[in-house]
C-alpha positions as CSV (number, residue, x, y, z in Angstrom):
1,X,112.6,-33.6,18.0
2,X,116.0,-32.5,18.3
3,X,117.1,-29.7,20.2
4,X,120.5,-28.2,20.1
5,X,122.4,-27.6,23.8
6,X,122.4,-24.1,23.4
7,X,118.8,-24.0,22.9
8,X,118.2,-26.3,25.8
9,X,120.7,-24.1,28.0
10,X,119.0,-21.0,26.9
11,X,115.6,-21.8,27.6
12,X,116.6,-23.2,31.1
13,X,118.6,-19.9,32.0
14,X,114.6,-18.0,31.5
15,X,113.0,-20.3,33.7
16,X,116.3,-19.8,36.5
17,X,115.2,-16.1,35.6
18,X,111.8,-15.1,35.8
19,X,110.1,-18.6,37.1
20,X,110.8,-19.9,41.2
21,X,111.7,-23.9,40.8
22,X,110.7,-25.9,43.7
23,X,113.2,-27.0,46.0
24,X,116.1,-25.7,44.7
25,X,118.0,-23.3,46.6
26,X,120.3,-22.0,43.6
27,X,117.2,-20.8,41.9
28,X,114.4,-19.6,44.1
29,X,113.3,-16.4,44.3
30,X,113.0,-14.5,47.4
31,X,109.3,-13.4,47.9
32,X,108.2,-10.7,50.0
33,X,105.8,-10.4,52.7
34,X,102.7,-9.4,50.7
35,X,103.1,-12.2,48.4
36,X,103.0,-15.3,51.1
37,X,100.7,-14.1,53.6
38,X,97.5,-15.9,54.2
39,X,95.2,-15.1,57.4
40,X,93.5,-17.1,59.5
41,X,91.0,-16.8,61.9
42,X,91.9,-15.3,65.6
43,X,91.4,-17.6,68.2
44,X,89.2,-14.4,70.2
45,X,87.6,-14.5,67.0
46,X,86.7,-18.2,67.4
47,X,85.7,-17.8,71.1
48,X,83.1,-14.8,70.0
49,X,81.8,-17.0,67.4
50,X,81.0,-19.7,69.5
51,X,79.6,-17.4,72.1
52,X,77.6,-15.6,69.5
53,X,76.1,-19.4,68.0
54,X,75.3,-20.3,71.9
55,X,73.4,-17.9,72.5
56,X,71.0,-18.2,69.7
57,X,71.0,-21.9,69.8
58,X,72.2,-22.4,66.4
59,X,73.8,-25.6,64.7
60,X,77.4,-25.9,64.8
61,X,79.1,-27.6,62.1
62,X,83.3,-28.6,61.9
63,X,84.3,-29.0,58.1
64,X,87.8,-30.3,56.7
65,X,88.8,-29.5,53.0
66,X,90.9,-32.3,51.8
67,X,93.6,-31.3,49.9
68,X,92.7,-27.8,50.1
69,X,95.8,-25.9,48.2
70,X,94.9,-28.1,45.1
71,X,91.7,-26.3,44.4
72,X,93.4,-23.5,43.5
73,X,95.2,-22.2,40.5
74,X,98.1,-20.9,40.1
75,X,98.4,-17.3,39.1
76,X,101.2,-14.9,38.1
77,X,104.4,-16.1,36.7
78,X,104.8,-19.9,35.7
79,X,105.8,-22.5,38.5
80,X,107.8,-25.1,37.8
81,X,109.3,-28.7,39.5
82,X,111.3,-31.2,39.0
83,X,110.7,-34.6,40.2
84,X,113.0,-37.8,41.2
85,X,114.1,-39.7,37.7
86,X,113.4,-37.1,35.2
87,X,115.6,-36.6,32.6
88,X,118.4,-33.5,33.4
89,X,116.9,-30.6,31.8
90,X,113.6,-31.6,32.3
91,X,111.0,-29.5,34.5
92,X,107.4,-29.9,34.9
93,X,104.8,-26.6,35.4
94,X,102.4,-26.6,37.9
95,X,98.6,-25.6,37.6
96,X,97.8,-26.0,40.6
97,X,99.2,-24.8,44.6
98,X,100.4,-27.6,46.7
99,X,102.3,-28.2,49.8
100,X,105.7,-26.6,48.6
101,X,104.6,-23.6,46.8
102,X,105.6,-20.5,48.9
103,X,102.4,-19.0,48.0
104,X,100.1,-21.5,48.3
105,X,98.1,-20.7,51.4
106,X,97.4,-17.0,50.2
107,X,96.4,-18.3,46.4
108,X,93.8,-21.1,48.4
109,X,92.7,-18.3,50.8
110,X,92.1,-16.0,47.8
111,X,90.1,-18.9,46.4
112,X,88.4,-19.5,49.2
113,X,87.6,-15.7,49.2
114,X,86.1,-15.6,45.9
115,X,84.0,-18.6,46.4
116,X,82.1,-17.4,49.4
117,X,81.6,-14.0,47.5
118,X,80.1,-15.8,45.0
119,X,77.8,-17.9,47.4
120,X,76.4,-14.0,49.0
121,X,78.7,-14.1,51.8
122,X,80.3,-10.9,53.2
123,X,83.9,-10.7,55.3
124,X,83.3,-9.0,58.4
125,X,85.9,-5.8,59.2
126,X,86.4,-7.9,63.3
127,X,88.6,-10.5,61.1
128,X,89.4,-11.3,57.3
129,X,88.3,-14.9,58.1
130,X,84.8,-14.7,59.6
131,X,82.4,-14.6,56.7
132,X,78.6,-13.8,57.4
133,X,75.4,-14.0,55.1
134,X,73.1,-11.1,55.3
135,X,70.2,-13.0,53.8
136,X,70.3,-16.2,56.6
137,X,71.5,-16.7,59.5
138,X,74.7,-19.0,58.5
139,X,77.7,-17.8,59.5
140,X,81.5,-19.4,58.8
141,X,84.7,-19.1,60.2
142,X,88.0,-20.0,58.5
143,X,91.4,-21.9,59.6
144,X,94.0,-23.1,56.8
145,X,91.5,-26.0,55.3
146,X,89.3,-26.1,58.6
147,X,85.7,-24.4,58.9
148,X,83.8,-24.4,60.9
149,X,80.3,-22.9,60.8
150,X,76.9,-22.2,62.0
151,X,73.0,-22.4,60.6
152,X,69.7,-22.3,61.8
153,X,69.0,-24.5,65.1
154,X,67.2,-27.3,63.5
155,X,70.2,-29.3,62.2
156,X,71.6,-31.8,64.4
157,X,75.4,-32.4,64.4
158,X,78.3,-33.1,67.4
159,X,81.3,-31.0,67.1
160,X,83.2,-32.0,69.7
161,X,86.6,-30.3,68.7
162,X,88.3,-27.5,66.5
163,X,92.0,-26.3,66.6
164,X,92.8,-28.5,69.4
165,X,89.9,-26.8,71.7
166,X,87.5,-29.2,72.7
167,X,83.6,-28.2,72.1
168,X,80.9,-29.4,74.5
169,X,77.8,-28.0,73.4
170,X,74.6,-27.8,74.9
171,X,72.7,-25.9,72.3
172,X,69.2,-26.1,74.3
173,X,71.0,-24.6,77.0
174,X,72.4,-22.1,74.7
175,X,76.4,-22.9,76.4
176,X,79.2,-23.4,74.7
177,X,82.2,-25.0,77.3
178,X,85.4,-25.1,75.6
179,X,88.6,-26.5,77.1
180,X,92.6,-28.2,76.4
181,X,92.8,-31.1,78.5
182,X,94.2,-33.4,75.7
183,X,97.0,-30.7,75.0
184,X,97.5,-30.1,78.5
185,X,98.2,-34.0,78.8
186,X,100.2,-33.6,75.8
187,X,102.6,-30.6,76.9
188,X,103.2,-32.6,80.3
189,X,103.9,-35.5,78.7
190,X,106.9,-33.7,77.4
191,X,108.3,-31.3,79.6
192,X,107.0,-33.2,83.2
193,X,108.3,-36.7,82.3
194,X,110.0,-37.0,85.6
195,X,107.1,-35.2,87.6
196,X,104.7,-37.5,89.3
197,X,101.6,-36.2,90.1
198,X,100.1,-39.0,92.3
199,X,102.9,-37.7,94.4
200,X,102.7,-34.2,94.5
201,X,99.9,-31.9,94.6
202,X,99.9,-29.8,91.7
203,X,99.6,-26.0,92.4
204,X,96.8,-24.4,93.3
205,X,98.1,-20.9,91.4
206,X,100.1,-20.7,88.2
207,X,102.2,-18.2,89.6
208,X,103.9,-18.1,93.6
209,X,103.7,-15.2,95.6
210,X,107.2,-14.3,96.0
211,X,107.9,-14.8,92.5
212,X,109.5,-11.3,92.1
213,X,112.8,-12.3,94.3
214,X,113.2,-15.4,92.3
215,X,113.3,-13.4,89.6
216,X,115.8,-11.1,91.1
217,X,118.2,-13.9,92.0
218,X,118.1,-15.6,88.3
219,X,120.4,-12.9,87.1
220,X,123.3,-14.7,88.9
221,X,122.4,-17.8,87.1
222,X,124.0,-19.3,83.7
223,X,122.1,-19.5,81.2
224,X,119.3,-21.8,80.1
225,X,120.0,-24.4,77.1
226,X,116.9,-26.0,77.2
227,X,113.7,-26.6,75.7
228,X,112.3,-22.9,77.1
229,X,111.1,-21.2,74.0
230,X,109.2,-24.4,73.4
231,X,107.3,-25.0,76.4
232,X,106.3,-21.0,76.8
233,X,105.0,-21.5,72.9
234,X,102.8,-24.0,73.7
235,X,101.6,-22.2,77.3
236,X,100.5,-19.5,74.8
237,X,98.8,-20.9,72.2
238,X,96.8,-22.3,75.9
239,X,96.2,-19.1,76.9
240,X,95.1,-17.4,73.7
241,X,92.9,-20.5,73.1
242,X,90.7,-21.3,76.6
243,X,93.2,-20.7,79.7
244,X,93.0,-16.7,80.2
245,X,93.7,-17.5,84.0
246,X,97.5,-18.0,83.2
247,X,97.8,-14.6,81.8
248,X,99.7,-12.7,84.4
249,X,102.5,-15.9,84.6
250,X,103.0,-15.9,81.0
251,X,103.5,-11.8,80.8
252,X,106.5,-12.9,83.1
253,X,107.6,-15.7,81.3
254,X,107.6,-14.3,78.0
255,X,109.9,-11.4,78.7
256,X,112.7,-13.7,79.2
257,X,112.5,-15.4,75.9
258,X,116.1,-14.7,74.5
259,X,118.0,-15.0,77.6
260,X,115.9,-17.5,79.7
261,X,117.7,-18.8,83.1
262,X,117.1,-22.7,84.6
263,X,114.8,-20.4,87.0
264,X,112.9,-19.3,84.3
265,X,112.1,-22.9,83.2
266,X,111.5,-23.9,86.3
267,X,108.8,-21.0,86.9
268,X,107.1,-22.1,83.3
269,X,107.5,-25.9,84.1
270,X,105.1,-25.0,87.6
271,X,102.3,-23.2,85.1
272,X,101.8,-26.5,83.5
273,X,101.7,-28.6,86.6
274,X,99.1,-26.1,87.7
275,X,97.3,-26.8,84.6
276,X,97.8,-30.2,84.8
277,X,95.6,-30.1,88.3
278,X,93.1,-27.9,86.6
279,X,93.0,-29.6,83.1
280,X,89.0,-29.7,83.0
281,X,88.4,-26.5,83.3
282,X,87.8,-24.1,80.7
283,X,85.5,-21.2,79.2
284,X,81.7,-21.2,79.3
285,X,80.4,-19.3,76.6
286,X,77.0,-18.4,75.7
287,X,74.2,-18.0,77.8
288,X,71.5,-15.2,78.1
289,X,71.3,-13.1,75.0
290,X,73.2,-9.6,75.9
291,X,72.1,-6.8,73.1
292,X,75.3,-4.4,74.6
293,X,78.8,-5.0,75.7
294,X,79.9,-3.4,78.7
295,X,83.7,-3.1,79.1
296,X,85.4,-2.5,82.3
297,X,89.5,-1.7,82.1
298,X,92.4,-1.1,85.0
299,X,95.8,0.0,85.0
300,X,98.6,-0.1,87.9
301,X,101.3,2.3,88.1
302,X,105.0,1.1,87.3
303,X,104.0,-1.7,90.0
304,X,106.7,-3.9,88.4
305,X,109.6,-4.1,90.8
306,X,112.5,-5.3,87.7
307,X,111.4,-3.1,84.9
308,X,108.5,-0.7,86.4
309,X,106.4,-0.9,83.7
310,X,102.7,-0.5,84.6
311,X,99.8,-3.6,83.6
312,X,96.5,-2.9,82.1
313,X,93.5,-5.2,82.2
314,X,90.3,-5.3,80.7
315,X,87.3,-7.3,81.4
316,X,83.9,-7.2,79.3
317,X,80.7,-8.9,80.3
């Protein structure tokens, strides 16, 4: 059928309007915050979890969701894309989320959401992303298209990693040991090419004990171009994940994030030879059934010689 060019151009100027095309910059539509966001489970969350499934002995199970976006449907206005050798003026809707759609990981999250309503499952209030059910005793956890989950102890399965923490699991011991070494070996193979350890000793403590003066002196310095931002990025995802030991360094390091010095880099580049030396240890989680949580918490007083700000702990057991 034959359609006149002013027909053609009109109906294109609607989609440009009320529709967001797909990799096209001149007509995408800004979204806001509420419309992309997805969650995803807490890495505390994870630890509690594990700690929680340890201690009752239960099964532990890692589950991947291929493709996961494209079990979702697309919802509010129409979606539209254009592929390599259509015809000009041609676009092609989408029913389903994919990698591309801005939205997609909130639509599959929603999806996921209604599924595991639907199953009897309730969210708990800790975190949008743990999912409980009142009626058994399985529990689920969820990352993106990861799961990871827990039934009754008579199922056998060997998880041996999830999010990049490595699981060993000895459920008739009821102890969960999680550690990094593979990342650990990863971030020094980037940022400690020219470091060999069969040399040197690594260091014994992430942090030196005069690390206030260097501090002091690394205003006189010029400025850092490097690779900072990077390697304190992936010294937190360690610490939030297994390595609470390097928290004190990285309260340091991270205050100097948009102005870092080479003294600075040099500081963050010592926390990862230090965990390079210690890149077995980890977290043991589990062990003897506690029915209360006792919580102890600490505070200095503007003990921080640069800025004077005070620093709070808290430890539970």
């Amino acid at each position: 059928m034959h359609t006149s060019p002013s027909l053609v151009h009109q109906i294109m100027s609607d989609i440009e309007q009320d529709c967001c095309t797909l990799n096209n910059k001149f007509t995408s539509v800004q979204s806001s915050w509420e419309e992309l966001f997805a969650p995803v489970v807490d890495k505390t969350s994870v630890r509690i979890f594990l700690a929680t499934c340890a201690m009752h002995n239960k099964h532990l199970l890692h589950l991947d969701i291929v493709s996961a976006y494209l079990h979702a449907v697309i919802t509010g206005p129409p979606r539209f894309i254009t592929l390599w050798g259509d015809e000009p003026g041609t676009v092609r809707q989408l029913f389903k989320a994919m990698n591309g759609v801005d939205n997609a990981a909130q639509l599959w999250n929603k999806h996921f959401h209604k599924f595991m309503l639907q199953e009897g499952f309730t969210r708990t209030s800790r975190d949008d992303c743990i999912y409980t059910h009142p009626a058994s005793s399985v529990q689920s956890s969820l990352y993106v298209d990861d799961i990871l989950a827990s039934s009754d102890p008579d199922k056998k399965h060997q998880l041996d990693k999830f999010l990049g923490i490595e699981i060993s699991y000895l459920q008739q011991q009821g102890v969960c040991c999680v550690s990094q070494c593979a990342y650990i070996e990863k971030l020094a193979s980037v940022f400690l090419r020219d470091w060999d350890s069969t040399s040197f000793s690594p260091p014994t403590t992430p942090m030196e004990a005069r690390v206030y003066d260097k501090l002091q002196l690394a205003h006189e310095e010029p400025d850092f171009e490097g690779p900072y931002r990077s390697i304190v990025g992936g010294l937190l995802f360690l610490f939030v994940s297994t390595r609470v030991d390097i928290g004190f360094a990285l309260s340091i390091l991270s205050q100097h994030m948009s102005n870092p010095k080479p003294t600075h880099f040099m500081l963050a580049k010592r926390v990862l030879q230090y965990l390079l030396g210690t890149k077995t240890h980890g977290l043991i989680l589990g062990g003897e059934f506690i029915p209360s949580l006792i919580a102890f918490s600490d505070a200095s007083f503007a003990n921080d010689p640069i800025d004077r700000r005070s620093m709070g702990v808290t430890l539970s057991s």
